[in-house]
C-alpha positions in Angstrom: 22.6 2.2 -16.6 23.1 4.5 -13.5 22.5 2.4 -10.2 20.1 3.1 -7.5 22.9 3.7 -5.4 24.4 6.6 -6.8 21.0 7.9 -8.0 19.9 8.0 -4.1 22.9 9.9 -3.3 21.9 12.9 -5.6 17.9 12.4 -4.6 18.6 12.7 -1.0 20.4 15.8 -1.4 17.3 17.4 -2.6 13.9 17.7 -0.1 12.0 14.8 0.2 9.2 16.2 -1.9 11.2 17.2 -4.6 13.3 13.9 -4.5 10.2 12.2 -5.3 9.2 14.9 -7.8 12.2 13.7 -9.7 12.1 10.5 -9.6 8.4 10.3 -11.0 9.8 12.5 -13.7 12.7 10.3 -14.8 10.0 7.2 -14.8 7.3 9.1 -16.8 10.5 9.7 -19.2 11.2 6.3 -20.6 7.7 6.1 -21.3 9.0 6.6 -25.3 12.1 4.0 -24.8 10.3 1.1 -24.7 13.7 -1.2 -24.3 14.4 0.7 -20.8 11.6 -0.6 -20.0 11.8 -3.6 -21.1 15.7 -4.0 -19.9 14.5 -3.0 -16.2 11.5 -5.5 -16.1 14.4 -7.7 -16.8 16.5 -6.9 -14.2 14.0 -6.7 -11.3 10.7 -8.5 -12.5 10.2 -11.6 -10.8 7.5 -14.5 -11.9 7.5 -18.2 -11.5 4.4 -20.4 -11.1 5.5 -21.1 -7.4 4.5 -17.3 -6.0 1.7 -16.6 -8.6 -2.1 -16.4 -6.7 -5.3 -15.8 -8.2 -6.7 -13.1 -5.5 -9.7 -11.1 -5.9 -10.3 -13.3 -9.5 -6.9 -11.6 -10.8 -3.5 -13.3 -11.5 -1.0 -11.7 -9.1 2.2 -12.8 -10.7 4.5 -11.7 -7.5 3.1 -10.6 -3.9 4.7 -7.5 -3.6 3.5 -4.7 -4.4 3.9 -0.7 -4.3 1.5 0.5 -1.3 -0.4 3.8 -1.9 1.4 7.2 -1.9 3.7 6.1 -4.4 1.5 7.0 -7.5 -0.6 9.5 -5.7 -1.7 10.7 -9.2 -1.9 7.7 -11.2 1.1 9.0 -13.5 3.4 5.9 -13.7 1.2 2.7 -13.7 3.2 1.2 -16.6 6.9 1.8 -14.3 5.2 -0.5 -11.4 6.5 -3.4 -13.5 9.6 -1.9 -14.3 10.4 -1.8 -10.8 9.4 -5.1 -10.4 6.5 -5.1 -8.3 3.5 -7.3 -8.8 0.5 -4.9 -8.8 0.3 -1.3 -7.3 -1.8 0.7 -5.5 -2.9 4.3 -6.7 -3.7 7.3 -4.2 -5.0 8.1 -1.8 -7.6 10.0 -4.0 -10.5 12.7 -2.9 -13.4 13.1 -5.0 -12.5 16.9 -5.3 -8.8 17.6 -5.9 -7.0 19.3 -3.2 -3.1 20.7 -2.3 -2.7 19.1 1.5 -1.3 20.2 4.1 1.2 23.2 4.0 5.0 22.6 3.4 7.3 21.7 4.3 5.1 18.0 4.8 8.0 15.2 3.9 10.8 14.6 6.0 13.7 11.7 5.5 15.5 10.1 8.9 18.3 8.0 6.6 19.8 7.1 9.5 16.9 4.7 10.4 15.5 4.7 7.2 12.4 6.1 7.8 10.1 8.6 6.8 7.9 11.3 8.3 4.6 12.6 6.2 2.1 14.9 6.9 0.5 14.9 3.3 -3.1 14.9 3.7 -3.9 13.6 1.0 -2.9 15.8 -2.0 -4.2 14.7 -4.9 -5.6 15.4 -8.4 -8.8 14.7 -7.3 -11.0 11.9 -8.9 -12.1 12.8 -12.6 -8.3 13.6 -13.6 -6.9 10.3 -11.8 -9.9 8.2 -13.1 -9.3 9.3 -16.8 -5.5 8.3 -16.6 -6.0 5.3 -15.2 -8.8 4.1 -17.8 -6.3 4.7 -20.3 -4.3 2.1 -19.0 -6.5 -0.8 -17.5 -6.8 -3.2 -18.0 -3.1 -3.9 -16.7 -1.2 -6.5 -17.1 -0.7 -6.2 -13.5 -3.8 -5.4 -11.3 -4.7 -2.2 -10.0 -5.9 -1.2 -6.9 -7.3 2.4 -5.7 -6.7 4.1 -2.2 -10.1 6.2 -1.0 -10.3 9.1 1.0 -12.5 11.7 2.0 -11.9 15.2 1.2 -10.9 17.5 4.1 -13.2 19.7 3.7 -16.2 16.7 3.9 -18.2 16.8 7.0 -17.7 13.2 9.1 -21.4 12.5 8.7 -21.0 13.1 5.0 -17.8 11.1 5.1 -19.6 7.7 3.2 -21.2 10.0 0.2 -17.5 10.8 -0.8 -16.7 7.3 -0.6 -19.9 5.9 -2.5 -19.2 8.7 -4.7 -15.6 7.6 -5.5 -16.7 3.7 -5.4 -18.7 4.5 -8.3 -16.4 6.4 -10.1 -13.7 3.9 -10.4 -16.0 0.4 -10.0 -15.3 -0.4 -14.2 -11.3 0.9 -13.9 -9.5 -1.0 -11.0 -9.5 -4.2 -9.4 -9.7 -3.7 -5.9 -10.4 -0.4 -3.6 -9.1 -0.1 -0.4 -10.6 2.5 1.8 -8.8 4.6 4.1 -10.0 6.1 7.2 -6.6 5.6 8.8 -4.4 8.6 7.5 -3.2 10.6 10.5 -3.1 13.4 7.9 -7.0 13.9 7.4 -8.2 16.0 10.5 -10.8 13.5 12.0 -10.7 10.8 9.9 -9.0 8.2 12.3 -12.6 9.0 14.4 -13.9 6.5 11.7 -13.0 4.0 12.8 -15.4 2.7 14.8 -18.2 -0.5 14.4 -21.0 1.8 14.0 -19.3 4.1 10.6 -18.1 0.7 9.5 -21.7 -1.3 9.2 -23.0 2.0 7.4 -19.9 2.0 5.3 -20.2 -1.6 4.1 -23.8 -1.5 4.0 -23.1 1.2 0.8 -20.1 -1.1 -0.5 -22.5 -3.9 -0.9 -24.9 -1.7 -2.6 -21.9 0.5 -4.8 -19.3 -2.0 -5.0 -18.9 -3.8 -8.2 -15.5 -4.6 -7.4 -13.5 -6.1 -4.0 -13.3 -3.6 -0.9 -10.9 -3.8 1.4 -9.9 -1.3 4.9 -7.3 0.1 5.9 -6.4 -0.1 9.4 -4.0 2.2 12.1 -0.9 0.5 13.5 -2.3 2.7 17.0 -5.6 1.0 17.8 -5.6 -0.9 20.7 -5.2 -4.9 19.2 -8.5 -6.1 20.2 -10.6 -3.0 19.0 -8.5 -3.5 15.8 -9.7 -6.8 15.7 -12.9 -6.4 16.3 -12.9 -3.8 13.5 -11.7 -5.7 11.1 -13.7 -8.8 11.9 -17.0 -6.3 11.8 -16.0 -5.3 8.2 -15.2 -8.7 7.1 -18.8 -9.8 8.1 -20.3 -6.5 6.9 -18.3 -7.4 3.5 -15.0 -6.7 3.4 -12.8 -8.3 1.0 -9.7 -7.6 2.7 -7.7 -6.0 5.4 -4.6 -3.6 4.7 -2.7 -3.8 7.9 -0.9 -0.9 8.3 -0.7 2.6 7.4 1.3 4.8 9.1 2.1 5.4 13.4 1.4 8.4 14.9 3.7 6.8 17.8 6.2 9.6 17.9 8.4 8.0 20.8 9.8 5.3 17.9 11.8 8.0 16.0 14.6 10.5 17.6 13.7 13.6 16.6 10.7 12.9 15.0 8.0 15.8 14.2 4.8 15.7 16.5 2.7 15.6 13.5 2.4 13.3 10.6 2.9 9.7 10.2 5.7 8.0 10.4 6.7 4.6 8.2 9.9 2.8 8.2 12.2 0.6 9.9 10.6 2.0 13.6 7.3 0.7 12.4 8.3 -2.2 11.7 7.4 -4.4 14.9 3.9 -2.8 15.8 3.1 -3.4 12.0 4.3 -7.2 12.2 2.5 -7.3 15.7 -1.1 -6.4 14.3 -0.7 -8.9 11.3 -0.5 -11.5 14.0 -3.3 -11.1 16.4 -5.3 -9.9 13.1 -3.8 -13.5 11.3 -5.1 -15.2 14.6 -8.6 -14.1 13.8 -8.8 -14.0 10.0 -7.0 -16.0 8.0 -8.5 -18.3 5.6 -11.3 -15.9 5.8 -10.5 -12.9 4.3 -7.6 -11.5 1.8 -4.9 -9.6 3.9 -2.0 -7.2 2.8 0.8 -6.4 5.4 2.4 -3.2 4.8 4.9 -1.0 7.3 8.8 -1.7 7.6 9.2 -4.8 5.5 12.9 -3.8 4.3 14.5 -7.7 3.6 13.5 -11.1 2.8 13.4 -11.5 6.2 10.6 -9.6 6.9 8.4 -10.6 3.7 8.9 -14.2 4.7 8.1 -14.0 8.6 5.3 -11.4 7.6 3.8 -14.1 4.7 4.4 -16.6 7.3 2.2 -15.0 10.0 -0.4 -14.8 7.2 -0.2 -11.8 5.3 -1.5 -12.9 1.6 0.6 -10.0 0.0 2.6 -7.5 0.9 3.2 -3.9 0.2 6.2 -1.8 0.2 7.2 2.2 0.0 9.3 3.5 2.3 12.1 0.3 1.8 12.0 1.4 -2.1 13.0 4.9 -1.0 15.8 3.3 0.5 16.8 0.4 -1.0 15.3 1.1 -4.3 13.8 -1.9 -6.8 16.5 -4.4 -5.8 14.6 -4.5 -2.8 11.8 -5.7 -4.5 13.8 -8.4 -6.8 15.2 -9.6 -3.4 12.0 -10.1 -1.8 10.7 -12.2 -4.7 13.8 -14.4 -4.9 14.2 -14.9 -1.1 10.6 -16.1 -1.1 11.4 -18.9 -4.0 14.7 -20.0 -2.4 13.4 -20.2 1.2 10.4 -21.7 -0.2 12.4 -24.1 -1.7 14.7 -25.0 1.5 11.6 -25.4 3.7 9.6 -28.0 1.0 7.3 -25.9 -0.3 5.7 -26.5 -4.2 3.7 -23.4 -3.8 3.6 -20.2 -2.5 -0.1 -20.9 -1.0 1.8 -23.7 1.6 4.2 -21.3 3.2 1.5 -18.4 3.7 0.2 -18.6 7.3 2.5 -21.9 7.9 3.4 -19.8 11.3 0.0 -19.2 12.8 -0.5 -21.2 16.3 3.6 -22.0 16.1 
């Protein structure tokens, strides 16, 4: 079998969009070669008692998983496993299907392995997404969804889109995570305020059939990301994704001055939030770090700090699923070495240190 290696050299000749193009393609091709699939979830598919957690009333047999963006279209759930993740995250989807923003929207910095986007949410829209994914769940690895509102959807209108979608896929996932934190979304970062959150949770507790969880900016000043959080976790919130992308254009040289960026340059201001959000929450709600974790090293300080899973993207690009595999046995051996029987010891072991 090809490595990732020498498959990344020919992807990064192509544009970023396209890259990615392909490389759904060639997964959504061994979908008839079922031992591909089955050799690759041999080679980078990690499970062992020690890191399994029952989160949200599901099993999650490793804690890494594939953040949203990834499967924007819900068109390679059964690959997530093949790449060894533990569960995935589809979207972000809009209840009416839309392009984004104009092209070109994607741009690669290999040289600090990061990436620029400026999406805005391009999707399929939700009856199309929500048909393929109730042709495969249940998983065998749990499924989350990624909510947005459409561009085109007034602010004040911004929580009927997300009832809408709530509703749509409350019997076909097992966790939602709602974003208001996309830099891509004209407005939508303006959401994030106390006030939109106790009328948005007031809905999920009506709507909701399923866990909630938000989505939060790496940009927010710490304690108004705090005080978000800890709102939406009293209003109802099952969990806190912390983070999507920075709009911090001073991290990259020669970054755009549009789009988000995620990556290696995010890395610390992602790592910083978990902390001071750790601080305040852990123990008392689910939370999922995501932005620059690229080694073991990172997973284990960010599971450390009290991040209860994690979720990766941009280090895939990169690295590709060895990444993944590495993660998940650095976690068992370092687990091991430090006297730990169970992943559920070492989580938050670094909070107050």
């Amino acid at each position: 079998m090809i490595s990732y290696s020498l498959l990344k050299e020919y992807l990064f000749r192509l544009e970023p969009e396209n890259a990615h193009f392909m490389a759904e393609c060639a997964l959504r091709a061994t979908n008839p070669f079922v031992f591909i699939q089955n050799w690759m979830i041999e080679k980078y598919f990690v499970t062992d008692t020690r890191i399994t957690q029952n989160i949200f009333g599901k099993q999650f047999l490793n804690p890494v998983g594939i953040a949203a963006g990834f499967d924007k279209n819900a068109k390679i759930i059964k690959q997530t496993s093949m790449l060894g993740f533990g569960f995935t995250e589809i979207g972000a989807v809009t209840v009416k299907p839309q392009d984004g923003n104009p092209k070109p929207r994607l741009f690669r910095y290999p040289e600090h392995e990061c990436v620029q986007n400026a999406m805005g949410f391009n999707n399929d829209g939700m009856e199309k997404i929500s048909e393929r994914v109730a042709r495969e769940y249940p998983f065998v690895l749990p499924i989350g969804i990624n909510i947005g509102k459409n561009k085109l959807t007034a602010e004040k209108l911004a929580i009927d889109d997300y009832a809408t979608l709530i509703e749509k896929f409350n019997d076909i996932c097992d966790f939602l995570t709602i974003n208001i934190s996309s830099p891509n979304t004209k407005g939508l970062r303006d959401l994030q305020n106390e006030t939109f959150i106790g009328e948005l949770f007031a809905m999920v507790k009506e709507k909701a059939k399923k866990p909630v969880l938000l989505k939060l900016s790496p940009d927010m000043e710490k304690r108004d990301a705090v005080n978000l959080a800890v709102s939406a976790v009293e209003y109802g919130a099952s969990g806190i994704v912390a983070t999507n992308t920075t709009t911090d254009y001073s991290l990259l040289p020669e970054a755009k001055d549009f789009g988000g960026i995620s990556g290696r340059v995010l890395k610390e201001k992602s790592f910083e939030m978990l902390k001071v959000l750790s601080r305040e929450l852990f123990g008392k709600t689910t939370i999922i770090s995501v932005g620059g974790i690229d080694s073991i090293d990172e997973a284990y300080a960010r599971m450390k700090a009290g991040a209860n899973l994690l979720q990766i993207y941009t280090g895939l690009i990169f690295k590709g699923p060895e990444l993944v595999k590495q993660i998940n046995e650095g976690i068992l051996e370092r687990m091991n070495e430090e006297g730990f029987t169970h992943i559920s010891e070492m989580i938050g072991s670094d909070i107050g240190l």
